[in-house]
PDB file as gemmi writes it, atoms N, CA and C in Angstrom:
CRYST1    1.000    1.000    1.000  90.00  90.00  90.00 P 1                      
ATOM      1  N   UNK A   1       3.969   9.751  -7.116  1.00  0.00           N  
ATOM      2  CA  UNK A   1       3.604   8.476  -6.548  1.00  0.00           C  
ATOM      3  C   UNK A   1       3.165   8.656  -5.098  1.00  0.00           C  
ATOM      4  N   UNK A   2       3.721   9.656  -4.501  1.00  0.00           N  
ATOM      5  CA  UNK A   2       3.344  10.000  -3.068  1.00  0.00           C  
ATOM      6  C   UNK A   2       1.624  10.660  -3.455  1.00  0.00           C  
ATOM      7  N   UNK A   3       1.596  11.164  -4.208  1.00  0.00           N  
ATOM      8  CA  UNK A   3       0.265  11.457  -4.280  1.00  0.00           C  
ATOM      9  C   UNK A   3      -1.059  10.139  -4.709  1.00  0.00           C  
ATOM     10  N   UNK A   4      -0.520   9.284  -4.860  1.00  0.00           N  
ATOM     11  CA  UNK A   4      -1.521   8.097  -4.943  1.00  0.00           C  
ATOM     12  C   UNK A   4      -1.243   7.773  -3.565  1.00  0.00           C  
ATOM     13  N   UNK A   5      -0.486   7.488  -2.901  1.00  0.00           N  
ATOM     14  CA  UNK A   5      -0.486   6.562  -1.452  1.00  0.00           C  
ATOM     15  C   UNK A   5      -1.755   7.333  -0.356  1.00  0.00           C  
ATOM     16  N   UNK A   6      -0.883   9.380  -0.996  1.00  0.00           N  
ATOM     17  CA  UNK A   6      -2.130   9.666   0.123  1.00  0.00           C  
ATOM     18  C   UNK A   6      -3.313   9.945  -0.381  1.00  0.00           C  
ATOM     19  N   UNK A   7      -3.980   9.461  -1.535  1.00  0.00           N  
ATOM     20  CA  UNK A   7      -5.090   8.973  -2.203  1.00  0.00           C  
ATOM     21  C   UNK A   7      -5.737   8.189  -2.208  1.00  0.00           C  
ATOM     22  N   UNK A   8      -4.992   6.877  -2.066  1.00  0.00           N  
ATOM     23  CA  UNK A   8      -5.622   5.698  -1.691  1.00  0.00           C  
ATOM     24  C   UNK A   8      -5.512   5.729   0.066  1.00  0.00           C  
ATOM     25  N   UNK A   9      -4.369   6.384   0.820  1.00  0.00           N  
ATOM     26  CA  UNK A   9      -4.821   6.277   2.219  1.00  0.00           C  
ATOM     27  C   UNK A   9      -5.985   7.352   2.751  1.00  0.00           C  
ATOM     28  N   UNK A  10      -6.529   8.097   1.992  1.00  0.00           N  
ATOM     29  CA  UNK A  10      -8.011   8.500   2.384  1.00  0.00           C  
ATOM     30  C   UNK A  10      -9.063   7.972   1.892  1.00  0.00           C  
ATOM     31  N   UNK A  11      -8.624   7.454   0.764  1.00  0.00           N  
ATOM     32  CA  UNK A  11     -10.102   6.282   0.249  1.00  0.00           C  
ATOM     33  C   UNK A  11     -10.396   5.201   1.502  1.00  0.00           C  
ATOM     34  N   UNK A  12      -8.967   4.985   1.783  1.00  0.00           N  
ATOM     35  CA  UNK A  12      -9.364   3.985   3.052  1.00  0.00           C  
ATOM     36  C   UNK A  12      -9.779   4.515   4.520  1.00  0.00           C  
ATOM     37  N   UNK A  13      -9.500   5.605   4.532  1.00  0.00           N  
ATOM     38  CA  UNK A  13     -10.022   6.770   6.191  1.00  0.00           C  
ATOM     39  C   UNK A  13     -11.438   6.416   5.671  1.00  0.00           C  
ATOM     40  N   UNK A  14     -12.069   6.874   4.525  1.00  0.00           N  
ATOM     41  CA  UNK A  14     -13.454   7.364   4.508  1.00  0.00           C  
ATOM     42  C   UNK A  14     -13.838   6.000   4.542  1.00  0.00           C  
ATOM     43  N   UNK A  15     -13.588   5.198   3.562  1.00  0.00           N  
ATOM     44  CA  UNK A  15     -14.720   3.659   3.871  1.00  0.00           C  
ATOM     45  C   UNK A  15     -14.407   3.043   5.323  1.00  0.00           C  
ATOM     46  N   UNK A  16     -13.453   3.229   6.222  1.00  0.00           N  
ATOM     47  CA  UNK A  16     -13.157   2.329   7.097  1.00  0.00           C  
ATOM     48  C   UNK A  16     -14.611   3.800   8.285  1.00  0.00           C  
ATOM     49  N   UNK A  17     -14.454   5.036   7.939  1.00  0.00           N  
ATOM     50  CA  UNK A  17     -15.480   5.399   8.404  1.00  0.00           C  
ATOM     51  C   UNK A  17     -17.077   5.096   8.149  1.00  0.00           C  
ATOM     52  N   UNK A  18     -17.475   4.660   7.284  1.00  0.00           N  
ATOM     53  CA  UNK A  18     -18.525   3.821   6.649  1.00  0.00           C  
ATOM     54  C   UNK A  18     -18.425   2.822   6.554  1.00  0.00           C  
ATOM     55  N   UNK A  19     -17.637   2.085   7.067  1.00  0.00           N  
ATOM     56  CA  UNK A  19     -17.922   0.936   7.482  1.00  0.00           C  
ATOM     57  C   UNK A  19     -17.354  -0.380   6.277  1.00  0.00           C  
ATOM     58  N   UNK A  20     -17.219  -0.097   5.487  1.00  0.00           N  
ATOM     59  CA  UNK A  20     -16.659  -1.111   4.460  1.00  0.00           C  
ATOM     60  C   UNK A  20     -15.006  -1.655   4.585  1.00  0.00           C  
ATOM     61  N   UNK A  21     -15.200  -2.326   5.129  1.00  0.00           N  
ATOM     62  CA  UNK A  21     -13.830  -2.813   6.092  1.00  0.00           C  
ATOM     63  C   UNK A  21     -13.490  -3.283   4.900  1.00  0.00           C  
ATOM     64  N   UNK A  22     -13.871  -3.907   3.658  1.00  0.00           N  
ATOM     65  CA  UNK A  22     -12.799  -5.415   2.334  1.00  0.00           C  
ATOM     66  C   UNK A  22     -12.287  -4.207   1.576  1.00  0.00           C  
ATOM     67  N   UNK A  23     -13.177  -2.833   1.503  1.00  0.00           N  
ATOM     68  CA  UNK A  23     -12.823  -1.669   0.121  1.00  0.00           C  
ATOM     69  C   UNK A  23     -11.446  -1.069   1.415  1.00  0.00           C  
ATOM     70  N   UNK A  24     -11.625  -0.402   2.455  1.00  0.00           N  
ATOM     71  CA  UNK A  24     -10.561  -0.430   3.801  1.00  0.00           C  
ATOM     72  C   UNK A  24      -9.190  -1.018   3.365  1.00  0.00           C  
ATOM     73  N   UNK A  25      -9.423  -2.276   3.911  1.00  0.00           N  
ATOM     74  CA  UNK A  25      -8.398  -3.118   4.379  1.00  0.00           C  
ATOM     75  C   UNK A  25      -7.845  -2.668   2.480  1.00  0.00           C  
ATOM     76  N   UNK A  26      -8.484  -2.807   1.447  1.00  0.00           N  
ATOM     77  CA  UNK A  26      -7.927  -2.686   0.116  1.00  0.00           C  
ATOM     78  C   UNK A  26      -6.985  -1.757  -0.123  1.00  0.00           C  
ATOM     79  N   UNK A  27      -7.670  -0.432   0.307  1.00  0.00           N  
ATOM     80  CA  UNK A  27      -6.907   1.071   0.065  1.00  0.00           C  
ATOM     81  C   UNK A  27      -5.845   1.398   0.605  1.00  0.00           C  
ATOM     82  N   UNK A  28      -6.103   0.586   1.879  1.00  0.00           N  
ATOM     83  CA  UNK A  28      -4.812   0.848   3.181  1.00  0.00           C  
ATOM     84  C   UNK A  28      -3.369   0.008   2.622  1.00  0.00           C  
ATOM     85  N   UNK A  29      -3.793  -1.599   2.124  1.00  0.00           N  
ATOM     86  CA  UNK A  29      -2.538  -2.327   1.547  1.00  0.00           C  
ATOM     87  C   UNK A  29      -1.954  -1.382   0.215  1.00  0.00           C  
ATOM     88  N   UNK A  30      -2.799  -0.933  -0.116  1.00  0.00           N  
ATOM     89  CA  UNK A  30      -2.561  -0.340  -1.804  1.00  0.00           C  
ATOM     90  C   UNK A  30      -1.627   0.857  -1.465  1.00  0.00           C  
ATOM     91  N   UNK A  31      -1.946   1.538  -0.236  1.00  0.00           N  
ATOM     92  CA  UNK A  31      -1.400   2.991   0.220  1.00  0.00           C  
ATOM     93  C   UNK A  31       0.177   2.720   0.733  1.00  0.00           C  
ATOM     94  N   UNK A  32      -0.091   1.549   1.472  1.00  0.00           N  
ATOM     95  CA  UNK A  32       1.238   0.708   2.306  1.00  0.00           C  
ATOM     96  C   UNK A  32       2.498   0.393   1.146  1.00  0.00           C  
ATOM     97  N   UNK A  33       2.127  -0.518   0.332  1.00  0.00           N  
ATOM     98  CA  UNK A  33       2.948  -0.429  -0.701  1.00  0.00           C  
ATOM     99  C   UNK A  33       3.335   0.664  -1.808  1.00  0.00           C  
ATOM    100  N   UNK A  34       2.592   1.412  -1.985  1.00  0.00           N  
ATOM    101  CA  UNK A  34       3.424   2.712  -2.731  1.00  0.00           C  
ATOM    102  C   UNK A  34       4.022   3.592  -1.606  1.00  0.00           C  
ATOM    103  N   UNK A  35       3.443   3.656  -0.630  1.00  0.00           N  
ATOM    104  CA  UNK A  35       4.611   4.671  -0.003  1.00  0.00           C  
ATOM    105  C   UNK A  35       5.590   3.886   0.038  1.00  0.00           C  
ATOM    106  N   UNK A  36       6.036   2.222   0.450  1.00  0.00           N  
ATOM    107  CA  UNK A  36       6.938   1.563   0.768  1.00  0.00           C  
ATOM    108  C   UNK A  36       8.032   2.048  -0.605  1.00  0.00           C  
ATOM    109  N   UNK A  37       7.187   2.015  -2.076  1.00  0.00           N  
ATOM    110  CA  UNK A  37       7.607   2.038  -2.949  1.00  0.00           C  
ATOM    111  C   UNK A  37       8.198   3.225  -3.313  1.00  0.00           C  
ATOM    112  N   UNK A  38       7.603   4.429  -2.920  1.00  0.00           N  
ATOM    113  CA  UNK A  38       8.388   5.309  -3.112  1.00  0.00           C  
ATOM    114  C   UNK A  38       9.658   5.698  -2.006  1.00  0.00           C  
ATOM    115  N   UNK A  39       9.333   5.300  -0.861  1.00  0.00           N  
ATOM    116  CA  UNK A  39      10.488   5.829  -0.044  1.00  0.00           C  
ATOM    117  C   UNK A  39      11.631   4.559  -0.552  1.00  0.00           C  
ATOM    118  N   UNK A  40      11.381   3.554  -1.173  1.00  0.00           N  
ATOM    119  CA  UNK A  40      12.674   2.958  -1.912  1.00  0.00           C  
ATOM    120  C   UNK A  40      13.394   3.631  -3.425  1.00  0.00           C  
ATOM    121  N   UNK A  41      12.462   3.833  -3.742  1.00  0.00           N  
ATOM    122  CA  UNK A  41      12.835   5.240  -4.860  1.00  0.00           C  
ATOM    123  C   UNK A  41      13.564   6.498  -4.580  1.00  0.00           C  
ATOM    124  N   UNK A  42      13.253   7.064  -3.204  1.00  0.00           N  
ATOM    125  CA  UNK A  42      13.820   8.395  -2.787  1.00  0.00           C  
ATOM    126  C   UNK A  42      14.854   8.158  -2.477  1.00  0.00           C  
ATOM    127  N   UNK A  43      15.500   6.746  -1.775  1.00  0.00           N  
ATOM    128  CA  UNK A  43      16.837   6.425  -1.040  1.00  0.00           C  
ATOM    129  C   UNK A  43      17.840   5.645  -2.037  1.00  0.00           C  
ATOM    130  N   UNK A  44      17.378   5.646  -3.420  1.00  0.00           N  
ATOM    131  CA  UNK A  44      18.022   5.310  -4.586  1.00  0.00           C  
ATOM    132  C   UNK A  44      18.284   6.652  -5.167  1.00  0.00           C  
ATOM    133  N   UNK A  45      17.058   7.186  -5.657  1.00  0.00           N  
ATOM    134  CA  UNK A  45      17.777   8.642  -6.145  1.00  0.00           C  
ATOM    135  C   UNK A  45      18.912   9.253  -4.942  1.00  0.00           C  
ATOM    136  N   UNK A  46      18.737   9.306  -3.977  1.00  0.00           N  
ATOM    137  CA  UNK A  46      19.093  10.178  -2.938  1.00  0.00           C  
ATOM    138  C   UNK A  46      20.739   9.453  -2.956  1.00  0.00           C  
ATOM    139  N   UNK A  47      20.748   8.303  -3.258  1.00  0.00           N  
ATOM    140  CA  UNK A  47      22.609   7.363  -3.145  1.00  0.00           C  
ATOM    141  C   UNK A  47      23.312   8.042  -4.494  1.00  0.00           C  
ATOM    142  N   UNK A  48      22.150   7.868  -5.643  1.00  0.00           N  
ATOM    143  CA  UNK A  48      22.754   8.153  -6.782  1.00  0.00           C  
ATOM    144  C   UNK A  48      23.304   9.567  -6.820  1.00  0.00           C  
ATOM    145  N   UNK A  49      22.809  10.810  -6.292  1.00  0.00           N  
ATOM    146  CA  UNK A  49      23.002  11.800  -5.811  1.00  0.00           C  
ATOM    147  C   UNK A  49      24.228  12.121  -5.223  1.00  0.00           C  
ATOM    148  N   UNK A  50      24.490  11.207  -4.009  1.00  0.00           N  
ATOM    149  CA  UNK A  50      25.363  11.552  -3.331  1.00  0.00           C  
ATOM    150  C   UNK A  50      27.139  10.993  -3.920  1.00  0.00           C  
ATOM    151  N   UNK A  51      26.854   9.654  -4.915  1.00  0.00           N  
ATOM    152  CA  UNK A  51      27.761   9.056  -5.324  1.00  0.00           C  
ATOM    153  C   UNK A  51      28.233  10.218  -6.792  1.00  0.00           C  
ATOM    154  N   UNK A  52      26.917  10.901  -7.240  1.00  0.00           N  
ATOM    155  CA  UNK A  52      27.737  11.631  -8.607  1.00  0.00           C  
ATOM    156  C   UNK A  52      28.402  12.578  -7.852  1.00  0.00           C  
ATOM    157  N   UNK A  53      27.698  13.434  -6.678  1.00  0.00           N  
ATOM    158  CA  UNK A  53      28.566  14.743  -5.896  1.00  0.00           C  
ATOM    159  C   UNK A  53      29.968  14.413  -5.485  1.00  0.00           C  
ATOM    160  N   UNK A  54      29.619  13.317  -5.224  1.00  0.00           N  
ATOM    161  CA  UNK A  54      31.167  12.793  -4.813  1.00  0.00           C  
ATOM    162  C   UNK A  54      32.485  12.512  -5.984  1.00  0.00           C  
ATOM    163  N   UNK A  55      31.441  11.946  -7.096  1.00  0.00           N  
ATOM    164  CA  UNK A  55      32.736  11.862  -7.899  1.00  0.00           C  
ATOM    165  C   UNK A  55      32.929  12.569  -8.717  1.00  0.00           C  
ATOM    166  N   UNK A  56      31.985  13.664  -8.537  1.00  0.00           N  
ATOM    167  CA  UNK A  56      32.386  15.209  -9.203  1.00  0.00           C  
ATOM    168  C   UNK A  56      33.418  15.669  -8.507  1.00  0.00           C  
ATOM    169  N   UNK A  57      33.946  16.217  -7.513  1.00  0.00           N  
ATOM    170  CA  UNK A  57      34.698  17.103  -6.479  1.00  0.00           C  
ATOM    171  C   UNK A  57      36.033  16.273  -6.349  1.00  0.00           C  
TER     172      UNK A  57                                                      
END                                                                             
């Protein structure tokens, strides 16, 4: 999923360099929310992680 965010955040580097600010502003929201989305994913796996280590030991 990190690999779409920084997929869609270079779709949006290159059009905001050519000038297409609506395809831009598109790629950049699209990029914004999956990274948002995955770094809420990483800090869920990452609890679940720490709660099984724990109640392993």
């Amino acid at each position: 999923m990190l690999r779409w965010a920084l997929m869609f955040f270079i779709v949006a580097l290159v059009a905001a360099l050519f000038g297409f600010t609506g395809i831009a502003a598109g790629a950049a929201s699209i990029a914004k929310i999956l990274f948002f989305v995955f770094v809420v994913i990483f800090l869920i796996s990452l609890l679940f992680g720490l709660a099984k280590r724990s109640s392993v030991s």
